[in-house]
C-alpha positions as a printed Julia matrix, in Angstrom:
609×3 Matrix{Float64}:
 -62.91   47.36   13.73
 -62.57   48.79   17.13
 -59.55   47.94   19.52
 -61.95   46.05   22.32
 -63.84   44.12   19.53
 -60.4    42.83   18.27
 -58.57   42.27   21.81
 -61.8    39.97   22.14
 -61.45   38.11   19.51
 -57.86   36.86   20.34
 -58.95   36.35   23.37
 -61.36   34.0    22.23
 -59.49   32.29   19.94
 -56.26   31.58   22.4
 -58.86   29.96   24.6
 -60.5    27.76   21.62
 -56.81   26.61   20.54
 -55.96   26.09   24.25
 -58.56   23.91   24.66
 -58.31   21.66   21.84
 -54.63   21.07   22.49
 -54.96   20.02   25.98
 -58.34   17.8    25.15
 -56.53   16.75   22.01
 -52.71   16.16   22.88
 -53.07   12.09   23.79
 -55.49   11.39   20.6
 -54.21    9.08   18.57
 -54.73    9.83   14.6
 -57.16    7.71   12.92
 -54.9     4.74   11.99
 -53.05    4.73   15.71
 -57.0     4.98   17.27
 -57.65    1.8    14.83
 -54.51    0.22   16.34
 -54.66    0.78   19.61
 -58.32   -0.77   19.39
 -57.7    -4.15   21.93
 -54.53   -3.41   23.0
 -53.99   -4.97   26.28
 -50.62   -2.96   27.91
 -49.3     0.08   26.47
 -46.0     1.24   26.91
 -43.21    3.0    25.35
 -40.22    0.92   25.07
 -37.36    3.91   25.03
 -38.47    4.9    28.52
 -38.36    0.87   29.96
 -35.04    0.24   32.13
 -36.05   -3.09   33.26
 -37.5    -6.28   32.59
 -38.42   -9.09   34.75
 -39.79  -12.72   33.83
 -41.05  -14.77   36.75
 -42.03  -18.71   35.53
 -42.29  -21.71   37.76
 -39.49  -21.24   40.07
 -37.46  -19.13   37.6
 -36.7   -15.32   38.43
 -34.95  -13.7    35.16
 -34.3    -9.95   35.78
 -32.59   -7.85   32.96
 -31.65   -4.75   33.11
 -30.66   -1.33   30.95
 -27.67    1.26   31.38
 -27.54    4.42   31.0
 -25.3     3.7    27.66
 -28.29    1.5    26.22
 -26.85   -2.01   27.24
 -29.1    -4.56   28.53
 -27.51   -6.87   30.55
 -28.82  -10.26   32.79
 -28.65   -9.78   36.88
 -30.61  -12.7    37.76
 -30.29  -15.72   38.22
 -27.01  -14.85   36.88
 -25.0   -11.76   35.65
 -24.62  -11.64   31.75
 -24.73   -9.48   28.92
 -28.72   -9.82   27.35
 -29.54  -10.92   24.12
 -30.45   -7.33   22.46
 -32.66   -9.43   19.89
 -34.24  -11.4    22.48
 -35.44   -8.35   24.32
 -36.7    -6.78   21.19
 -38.64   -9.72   20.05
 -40.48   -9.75   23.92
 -41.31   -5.87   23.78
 -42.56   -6.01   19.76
 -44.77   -9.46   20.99
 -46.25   -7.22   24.22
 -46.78   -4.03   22.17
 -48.99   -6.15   19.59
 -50.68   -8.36   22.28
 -54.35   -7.71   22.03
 -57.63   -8.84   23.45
 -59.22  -11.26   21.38
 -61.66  -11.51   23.71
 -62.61  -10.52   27.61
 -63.51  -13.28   29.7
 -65.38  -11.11   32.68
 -67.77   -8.45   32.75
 -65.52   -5.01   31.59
 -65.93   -3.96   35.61
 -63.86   -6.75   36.1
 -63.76  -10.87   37.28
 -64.62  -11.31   40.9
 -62.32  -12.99   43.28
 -63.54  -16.83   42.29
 -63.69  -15.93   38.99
 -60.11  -14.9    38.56
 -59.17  -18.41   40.76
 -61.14  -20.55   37.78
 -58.98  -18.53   35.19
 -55.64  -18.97   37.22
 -54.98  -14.94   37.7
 -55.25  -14.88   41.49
 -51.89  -14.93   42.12
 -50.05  -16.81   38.91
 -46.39  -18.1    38.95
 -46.26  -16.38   35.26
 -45.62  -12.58   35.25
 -44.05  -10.17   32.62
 -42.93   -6.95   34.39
 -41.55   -3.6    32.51
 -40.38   -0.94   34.98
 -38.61    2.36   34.11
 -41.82    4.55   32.44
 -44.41    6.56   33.84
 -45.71    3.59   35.86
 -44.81   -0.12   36.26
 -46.4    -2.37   33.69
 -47.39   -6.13   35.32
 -49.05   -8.58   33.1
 -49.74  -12.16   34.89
 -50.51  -15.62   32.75
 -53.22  -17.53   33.77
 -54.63  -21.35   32.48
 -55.14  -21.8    29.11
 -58.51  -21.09   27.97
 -61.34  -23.76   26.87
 -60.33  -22.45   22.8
 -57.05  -24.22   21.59
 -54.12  -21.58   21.47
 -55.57  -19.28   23.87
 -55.23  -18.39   27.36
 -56.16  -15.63   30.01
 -54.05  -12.19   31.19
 -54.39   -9.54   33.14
 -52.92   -6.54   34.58
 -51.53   -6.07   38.68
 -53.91   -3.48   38.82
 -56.89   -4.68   36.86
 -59.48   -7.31   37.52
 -60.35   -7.39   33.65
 -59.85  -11.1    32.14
 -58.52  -10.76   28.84
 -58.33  -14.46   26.15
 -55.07  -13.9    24.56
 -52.8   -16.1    21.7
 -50.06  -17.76   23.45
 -47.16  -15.87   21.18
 -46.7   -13.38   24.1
 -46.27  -16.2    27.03
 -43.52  -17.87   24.11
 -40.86  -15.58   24.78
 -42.04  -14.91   28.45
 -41.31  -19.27   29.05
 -37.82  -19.43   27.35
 -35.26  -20.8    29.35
 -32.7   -18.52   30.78
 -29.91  -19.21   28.67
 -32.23  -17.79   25.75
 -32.3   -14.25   27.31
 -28.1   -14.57   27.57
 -26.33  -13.03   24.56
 -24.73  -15.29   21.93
 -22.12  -13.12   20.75
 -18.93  -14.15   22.68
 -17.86  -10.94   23.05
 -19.3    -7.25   23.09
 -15.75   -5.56   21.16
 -15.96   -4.02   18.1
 -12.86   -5.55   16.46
 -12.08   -1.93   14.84
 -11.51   -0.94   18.4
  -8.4    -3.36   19.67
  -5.34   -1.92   19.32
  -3.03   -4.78   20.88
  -3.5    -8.78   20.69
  -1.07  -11.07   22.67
  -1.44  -14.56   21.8
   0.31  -17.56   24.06
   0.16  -21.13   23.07
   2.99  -23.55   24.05
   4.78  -22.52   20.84
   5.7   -19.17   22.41
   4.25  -15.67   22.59
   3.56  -13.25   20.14
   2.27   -9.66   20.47
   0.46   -6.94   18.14
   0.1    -3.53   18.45
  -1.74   -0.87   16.06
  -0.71    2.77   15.36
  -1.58    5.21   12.61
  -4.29    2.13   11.25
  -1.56   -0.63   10.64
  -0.59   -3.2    12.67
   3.21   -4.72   13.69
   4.4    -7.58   15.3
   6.39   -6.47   18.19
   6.86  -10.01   19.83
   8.53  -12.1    19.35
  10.31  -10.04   16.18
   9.4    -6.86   15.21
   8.03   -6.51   12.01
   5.06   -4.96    9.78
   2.21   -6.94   10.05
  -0.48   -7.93    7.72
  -3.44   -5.48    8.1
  -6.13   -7.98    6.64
  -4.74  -11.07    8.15
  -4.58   -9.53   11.6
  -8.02   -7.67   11.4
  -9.16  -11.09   10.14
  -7.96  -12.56   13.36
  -9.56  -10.15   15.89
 -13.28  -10.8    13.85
 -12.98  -13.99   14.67
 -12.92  -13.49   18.04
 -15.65  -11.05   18.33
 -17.87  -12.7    15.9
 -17.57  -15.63   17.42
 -21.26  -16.97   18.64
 -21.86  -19.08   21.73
 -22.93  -22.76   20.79
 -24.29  -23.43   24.42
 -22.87  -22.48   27.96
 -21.94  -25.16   30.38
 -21.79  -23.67   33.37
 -20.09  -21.09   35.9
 -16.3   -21.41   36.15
 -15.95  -22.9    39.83
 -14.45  -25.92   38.62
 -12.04  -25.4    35.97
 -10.48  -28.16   35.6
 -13.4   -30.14   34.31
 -13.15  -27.67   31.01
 -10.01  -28.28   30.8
  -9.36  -24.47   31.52
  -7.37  -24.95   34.89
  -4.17  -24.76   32.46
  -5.51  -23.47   29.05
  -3.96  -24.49   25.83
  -3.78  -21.13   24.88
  -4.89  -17.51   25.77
  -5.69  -14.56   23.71
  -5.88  -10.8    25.5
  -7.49   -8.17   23.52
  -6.69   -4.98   24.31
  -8.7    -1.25   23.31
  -8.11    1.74   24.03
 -11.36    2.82   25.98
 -11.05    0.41   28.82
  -8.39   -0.22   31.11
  -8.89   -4.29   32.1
  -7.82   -6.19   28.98
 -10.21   -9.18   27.49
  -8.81  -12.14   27.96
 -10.02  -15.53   25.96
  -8.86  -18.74   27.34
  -9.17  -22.07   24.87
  -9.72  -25.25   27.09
 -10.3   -28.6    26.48
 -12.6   -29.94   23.5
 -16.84  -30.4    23.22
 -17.12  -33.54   21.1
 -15.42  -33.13   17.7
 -16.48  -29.72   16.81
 -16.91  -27.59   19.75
 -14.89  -25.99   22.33
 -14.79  -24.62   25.63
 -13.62  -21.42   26.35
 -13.84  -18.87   29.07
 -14.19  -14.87   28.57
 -12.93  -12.77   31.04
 -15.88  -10.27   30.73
 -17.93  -13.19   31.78
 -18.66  -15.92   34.11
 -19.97  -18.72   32.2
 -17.72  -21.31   30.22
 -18.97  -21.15   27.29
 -18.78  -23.54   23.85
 -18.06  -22.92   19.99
 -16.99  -23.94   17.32
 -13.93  -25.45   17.35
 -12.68  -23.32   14.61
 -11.45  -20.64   17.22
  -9.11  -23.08   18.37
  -7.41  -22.86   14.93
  -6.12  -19.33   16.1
  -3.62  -21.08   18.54
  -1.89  -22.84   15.32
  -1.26  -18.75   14.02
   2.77  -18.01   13.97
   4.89  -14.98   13.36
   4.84  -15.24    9.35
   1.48  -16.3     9.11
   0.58  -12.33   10.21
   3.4   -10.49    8.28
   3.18   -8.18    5.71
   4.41  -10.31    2.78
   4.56   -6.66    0.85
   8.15   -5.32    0.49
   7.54   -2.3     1.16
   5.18    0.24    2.36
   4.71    3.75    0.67
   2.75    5.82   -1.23
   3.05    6.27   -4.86
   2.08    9.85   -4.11
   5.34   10.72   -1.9
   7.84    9.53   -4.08
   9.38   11.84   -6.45
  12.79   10.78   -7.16
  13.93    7.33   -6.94
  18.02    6.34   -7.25
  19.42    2.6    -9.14
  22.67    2.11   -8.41
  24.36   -1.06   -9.75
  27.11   -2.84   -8.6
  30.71   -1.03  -10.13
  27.97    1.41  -12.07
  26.64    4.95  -12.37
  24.18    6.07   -9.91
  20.75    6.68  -12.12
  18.74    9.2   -11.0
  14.69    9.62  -12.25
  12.32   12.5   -10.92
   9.08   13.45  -11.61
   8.24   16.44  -13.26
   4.35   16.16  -13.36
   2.48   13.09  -14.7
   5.61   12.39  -15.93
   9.24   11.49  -15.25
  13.06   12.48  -16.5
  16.8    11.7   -15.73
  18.74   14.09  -13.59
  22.02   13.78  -15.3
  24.31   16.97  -13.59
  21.44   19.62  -12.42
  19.66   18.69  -16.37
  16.43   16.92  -16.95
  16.47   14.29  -19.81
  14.2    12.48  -21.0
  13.59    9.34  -20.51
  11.52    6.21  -20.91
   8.78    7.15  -18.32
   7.15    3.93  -18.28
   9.88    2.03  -17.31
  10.2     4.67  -14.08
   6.17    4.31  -13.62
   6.62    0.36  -13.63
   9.62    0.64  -11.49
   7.82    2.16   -8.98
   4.59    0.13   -9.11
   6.58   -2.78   -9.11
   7.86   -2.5    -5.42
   4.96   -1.27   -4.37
   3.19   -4.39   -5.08
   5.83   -6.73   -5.09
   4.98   -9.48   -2.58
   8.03  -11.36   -0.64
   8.54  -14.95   -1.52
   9.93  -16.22    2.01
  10.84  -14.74    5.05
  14.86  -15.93    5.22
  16.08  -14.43    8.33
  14.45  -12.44   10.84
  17.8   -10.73   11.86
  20.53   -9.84    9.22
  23.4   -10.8    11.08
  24.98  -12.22    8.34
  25.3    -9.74    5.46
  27.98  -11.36    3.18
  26.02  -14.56    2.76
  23.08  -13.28    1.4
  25.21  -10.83   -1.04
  23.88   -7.74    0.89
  26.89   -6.13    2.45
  27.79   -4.96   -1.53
  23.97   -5.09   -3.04
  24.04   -5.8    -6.37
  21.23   -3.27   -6.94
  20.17   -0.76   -4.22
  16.84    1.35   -5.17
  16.08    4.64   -3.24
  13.34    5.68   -3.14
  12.64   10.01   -2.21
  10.32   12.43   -1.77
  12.11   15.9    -2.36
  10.5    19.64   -1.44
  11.62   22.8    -3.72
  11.33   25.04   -0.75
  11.21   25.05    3.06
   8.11   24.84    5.03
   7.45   24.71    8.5
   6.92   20.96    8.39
   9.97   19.71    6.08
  12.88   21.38    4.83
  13.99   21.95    1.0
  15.73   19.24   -0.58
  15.92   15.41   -0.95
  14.58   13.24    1.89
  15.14    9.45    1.49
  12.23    7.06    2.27
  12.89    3.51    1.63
  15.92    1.93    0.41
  15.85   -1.77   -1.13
  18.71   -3.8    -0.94
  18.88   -6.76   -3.6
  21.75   -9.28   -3.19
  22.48  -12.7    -4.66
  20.51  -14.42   -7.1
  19.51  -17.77   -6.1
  17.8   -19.66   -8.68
  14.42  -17.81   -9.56
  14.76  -15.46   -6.27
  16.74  -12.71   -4.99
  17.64  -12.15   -1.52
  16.66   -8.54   -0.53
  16.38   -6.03    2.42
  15.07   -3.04    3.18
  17.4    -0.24    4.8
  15.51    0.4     7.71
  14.64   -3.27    9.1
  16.35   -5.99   10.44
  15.39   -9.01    8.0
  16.37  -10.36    4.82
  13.85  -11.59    2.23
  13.86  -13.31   -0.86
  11.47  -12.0    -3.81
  11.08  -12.69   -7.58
  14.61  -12.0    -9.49
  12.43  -10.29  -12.36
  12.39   -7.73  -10.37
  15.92   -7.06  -11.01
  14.81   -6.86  -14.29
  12.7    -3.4   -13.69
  15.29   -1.97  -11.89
  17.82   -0.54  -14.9
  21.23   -0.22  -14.15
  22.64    1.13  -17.47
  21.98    4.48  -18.38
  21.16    3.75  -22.13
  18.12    1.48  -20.65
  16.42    4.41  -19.25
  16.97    6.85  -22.93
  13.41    7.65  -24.58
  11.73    5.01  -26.65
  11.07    7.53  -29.39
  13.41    7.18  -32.25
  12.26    9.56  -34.84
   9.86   12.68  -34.47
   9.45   13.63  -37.73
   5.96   14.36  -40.03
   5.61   11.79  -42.97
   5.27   14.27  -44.93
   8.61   15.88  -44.66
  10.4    12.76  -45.81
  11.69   13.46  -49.52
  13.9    10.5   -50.07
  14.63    7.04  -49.01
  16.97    4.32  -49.38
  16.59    0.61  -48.64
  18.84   -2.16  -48.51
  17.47   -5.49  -47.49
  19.77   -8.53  -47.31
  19.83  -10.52  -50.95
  18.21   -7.74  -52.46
  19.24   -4.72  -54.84
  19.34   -0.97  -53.2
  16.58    0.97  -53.81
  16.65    4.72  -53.79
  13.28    6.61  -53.9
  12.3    10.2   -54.19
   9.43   12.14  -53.54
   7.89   14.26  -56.87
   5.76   17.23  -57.0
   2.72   15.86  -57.62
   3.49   14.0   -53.42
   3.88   10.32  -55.16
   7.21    8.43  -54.95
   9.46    7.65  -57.86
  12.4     5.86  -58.39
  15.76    7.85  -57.84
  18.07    5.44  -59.69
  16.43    2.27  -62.41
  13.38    1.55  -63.73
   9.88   -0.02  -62.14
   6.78    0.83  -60.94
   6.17    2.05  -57.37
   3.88    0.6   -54.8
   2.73    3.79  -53.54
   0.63    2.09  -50.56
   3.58    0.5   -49.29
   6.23    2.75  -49.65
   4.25    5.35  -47.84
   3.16    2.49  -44.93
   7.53    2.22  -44.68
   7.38    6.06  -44.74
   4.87    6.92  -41.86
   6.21    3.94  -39.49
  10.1     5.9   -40.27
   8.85    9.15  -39.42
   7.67    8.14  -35.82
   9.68    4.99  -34.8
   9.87    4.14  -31.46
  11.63    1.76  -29.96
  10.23   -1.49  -27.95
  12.65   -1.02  -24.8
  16.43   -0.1   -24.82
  18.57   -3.2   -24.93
  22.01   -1.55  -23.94
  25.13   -1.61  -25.63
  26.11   -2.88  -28.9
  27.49   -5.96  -29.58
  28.68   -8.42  -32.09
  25.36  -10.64  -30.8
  22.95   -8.2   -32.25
  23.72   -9.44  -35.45
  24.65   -5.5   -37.26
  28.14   -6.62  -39.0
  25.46   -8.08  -41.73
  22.34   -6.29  -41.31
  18.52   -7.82  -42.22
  18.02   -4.27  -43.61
  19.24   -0.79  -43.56
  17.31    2.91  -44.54
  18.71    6.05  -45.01
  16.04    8.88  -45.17
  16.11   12.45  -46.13
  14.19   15.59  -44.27
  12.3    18.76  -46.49
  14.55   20.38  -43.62
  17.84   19.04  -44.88
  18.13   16.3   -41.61
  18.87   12.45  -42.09
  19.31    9.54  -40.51
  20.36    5.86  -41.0
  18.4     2.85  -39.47
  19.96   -0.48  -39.45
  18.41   -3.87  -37.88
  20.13   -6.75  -37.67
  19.69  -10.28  -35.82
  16.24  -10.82  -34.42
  15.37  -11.13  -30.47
  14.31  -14.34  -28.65
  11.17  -12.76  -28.28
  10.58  -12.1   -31.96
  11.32   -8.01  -32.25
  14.8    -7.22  -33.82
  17.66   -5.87  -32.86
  18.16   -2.28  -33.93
  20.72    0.8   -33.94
  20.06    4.43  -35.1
  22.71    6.49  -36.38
  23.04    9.65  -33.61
  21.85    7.26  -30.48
  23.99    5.05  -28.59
  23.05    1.76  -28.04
  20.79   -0.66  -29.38
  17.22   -1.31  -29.36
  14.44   -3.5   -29.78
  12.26   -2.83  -33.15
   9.28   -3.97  -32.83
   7.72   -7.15  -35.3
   4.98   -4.85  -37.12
   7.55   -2.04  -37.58
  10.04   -4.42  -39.03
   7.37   -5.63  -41.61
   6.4    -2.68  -42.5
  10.43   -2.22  -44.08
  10.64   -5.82  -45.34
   7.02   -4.85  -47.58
   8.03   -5.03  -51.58
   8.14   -1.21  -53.35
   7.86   -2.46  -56.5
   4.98   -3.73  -58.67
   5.64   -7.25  -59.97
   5.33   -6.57  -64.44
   1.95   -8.27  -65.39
   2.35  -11.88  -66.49
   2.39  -12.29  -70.34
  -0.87  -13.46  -71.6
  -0.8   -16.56  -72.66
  -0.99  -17.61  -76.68
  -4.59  -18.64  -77.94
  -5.16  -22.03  -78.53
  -4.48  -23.62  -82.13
  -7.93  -24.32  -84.21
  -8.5   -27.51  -84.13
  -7.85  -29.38  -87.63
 -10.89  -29.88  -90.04
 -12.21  -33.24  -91.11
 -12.77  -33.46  -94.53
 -16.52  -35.59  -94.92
 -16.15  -39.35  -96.32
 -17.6   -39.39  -99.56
């Protein structure tokens, strides 16, 4: 194909695309043709910056910014119902003709007099897009439910259903918004509060809140962001009127003010509670806003809020994740000292690790963290001695600790937290934390998490040994004959010393729960109490490897395990109730019970002759 032939053909076919796409750009696809079929205004809503509603007498102009907020400017200045305003554009974006009451040229002068349209008190205006969009109300038409429009700039009757002319006649308060505020409540970051009980102030940093007046102290994050939403979801019951006169609110001298402060605006928002609406409303002014308005008088229940109602009741505050050692030092004791060494933790005892019962150091720890404080005792500890805390009967430390330097912390140990406990009083303890001013009392069982002797924290497991490697066993149980078993070639037991039959199953359930006893918890030190002097039962095992040991358990525990010692460990500890059964099972088959002699024939009766 020649150059010329082809440069023509382009040509041609730019032109042919030009031309459809400028006739073609405004048609509507086949379901927008089929909805835009009767449509009496069009309009797109986006591009509309103002509204105005003229009925009887009534002027209601609303307005948008440049942010998107519609707000009232006449008769009054508001903030606009969003929903109201979306309601009135979806009702005039479906308003269609149902029918045209003139000729399609248009109604002539008397015409548009009999329907009302010559110069009606009723308009709907929506300014802002490529043109102005007018529609005027006229009478209602002869058929029920219907009435007559038309446009400023259009002589064209149209009969219309009255939904439209609805929203258009709703009283101005209607077109006011109902929230009583426009804050988002996750944007205050300060609350003062005054009622005649005093003052109290709130202030947010790093997402938690404190009380900074009239104590300083952590505050309750949910309590206080629980307050706050109920000031900005508060709705608007009614509003009685502009604030001239005060005093007849009851708002002359409020009974209480709340100020809300955020950090993108520099005038504060100030609530003011007045007097009382009935038995269940309110009135209360905003400072954002003219009007007194009413609610529910369940926003006057924020005045009753004091100090401790907003405190955080938790003892402390810290994250599991940042502590890695934490410190128990008892009263006229050794300092204890646990770490973690990965999911794990161990005893520091002189630069070693140990191991340890790590559960005890993981409960320890969750413990505080969710420990919740009974009572609030004293907001300033002025008086140590009478609360036991100027010598703590426990103090827990809790660390974080960094094997080298970095540019943000240095290497080493860095305290976090530090819980004083004091006296016992009844059921609580009073308690402190280093770094604030107030003394607190909290369950005493947590005393009972916090171990202050050494032999509390040792490892729970008693024996590691395999089952298997257990060649010989002796078993004393109160009232009862020793028994001394051995293990023979063919892997079943026998006995060492006597005569009898084995009970293979059981010895070899006594065997396996030897081999890898653990103990319940650590008790501490061994006394005369725990009932060893006269033990319930003692066993002596025997390794393949040539190691032994000695168990001994003696009185039992109020909460049913046993006390318990094993030879190489100091201290004693609980054994647990199936452990101990599993020793107290008989080894020996009872001798089958002698069969009993057969019955005597019965004697013969000679017959009677």
């Amino acid at each position: 194909m020649k150059l010329k032939n082809t440069l023509t053909l382009l040509v041609i076919a730019a032109g042919l695309f030009g031309f459809i796409w400028f006739w073609e750009k405004d048609w509507a696809s086949t379901p927008q043709a089929a909805d835009n079929v009767g449509r009496v205004v069009r309009f797109d809503r986006d591009e509309i910056k103002g509204i105005t509603i003229k009925n009887t007498g009534t002027t209601i102009e609303l307005s948008k910014s440049k942010a998107g907020a519609w707000t009232m400017k006449k008769p009054l200045a508001d903030r606009a119902d969003l929903s109201a305003i979306i309601q009135l554009f979806t009702a005039a974006e479906a308003l269609k003709s149902e029918a045209l009451a003139s000729e399609a040229k248009g109604a002539t002068k008397e015409q548009l007099k009999e329907f009302g349209l010559t110069n009606p008190e009723t308009r709907l205006t929506f300014t802002g897009g490529k043109e102005p969009v007018e529609l005027l109300f006229g009478k209602d038409a002869a058929v029920e439910g219907r009435l007559y429009v038309r446009l400023e700039d259009s002589s064209v009757v149209h009969v219309i259903g009255t939904e439209l002319k609805g929203h258009v006649t709703k009283r101005v308060d209607e077109y006011r918004d109902r929230n009583l505020t426009a804050l988002a409540a996750t944007s205050v970051e300060r609350v003062l509060l005054k009622t005649p009980a005093g003052e109290m102030e709130l202030g947010k940093k790093d997402e938690h809140w404190a009380l900074t007046k009239p104590l300083k102290a952590r505050g309750d994050n949910a309590r206080i962001d629980d307050l706050i939403s109920k000031i900005t979801n508060a709705q608007v019951s009614s509003f009685a009127g502009d604030a001239a006169n005060l005093t007849a609110f009851g708002l002359q001298e409020p009974r209480g003010t709340i100020t809300l402060f955020t950090g993108d605006t520099e005038q504060p928002t100030v609530l003011q509670v007045g007097g009382a609406v009935g038995k269940e409303q309110i009135y209360v002014k905003l400072s954002t806003r003219d009007a007194v308005c009413v609610v529910p008088q369940a926003l006057e229940a924020l005045l009753d809020t004091k100090p401790n109602d907003l405190r955080d009741k938790q003892l402390l505050r810290v994250e599991a994740d940042l502590v890695d050692r934490m410190s128990i030092e008892g009263a006229g004791k050794e300092k204890i000292v646990v770490a973690r060494r990965g999911e794990s933790w161990v005893r520091k005892v002189r630069d070693k690790d140990e191991p340890i019962n790590a559960r005890a150091a993981a409960r320890l720890l969750h413990e505080l963290r969710g420990q919740q404080v009974a009572s609030f005792v004293a907001d300033l500890a002025t008086d140590l001695p009478k609360y036991g805390l100027d010598q703590p009967a426990v103090k827990v430390t809790l660390s974080s600790y960094a094997s080298e330097n970095t540019a943000e912390t240095k290497s080493g140990e860095r305290p976090i937290v530090s819980v004083l406990f004091g006296k016992t009083d009844g059921d609580k303890v009073y308690a402190k934390l280093d770094d604030e001013p107030y003394v607190v009392s909290v369950p005493a069982t947590l005393l009972e998490v916090a171990l202050t002797d050494p032999l509390q924290w040792q490892d729970l497991g008693i024996y590691r040994h395999k089952a298997d490697e257990i060649t010989a066993v002796e078993i004393t149980r109160a009232g009862q004959p020793t028994l001394t078993l051995a293990r023979a070639k063919e892997k079943q037991w026998v006995l060492a010393k006597g005569d009898g039959k084995i009970n293979q199953t059981n010895v070899q359930s006594l065997v396996n729960t030897l081999a890898t006893l653990r103990a319940i918890r650590w008790i501490g030190a061994t006394s005369p109490a725990h009932g060893l002097g006269k033990p319930a039962l003692k066993v002596t095992f025997q390794t393949s490897g040539g190691a032994t040991g000695t168990l001994t358990a003696g009185a039992a525990t109020p909460e049913g395990t046993h006390h318990a010692i094993a030879e190489g460990l100091t201290g004693t500890f609980a054994l647990s109730r199936p452990d101990f059964t599993a020793f107290e099972l008989p080894l020996l088959e009872k001798p089958a019970a002698a069969a009993p002699p057969p019955p005597a024939p019965a004697p013969v009766t000679a017959p009677a002759d």
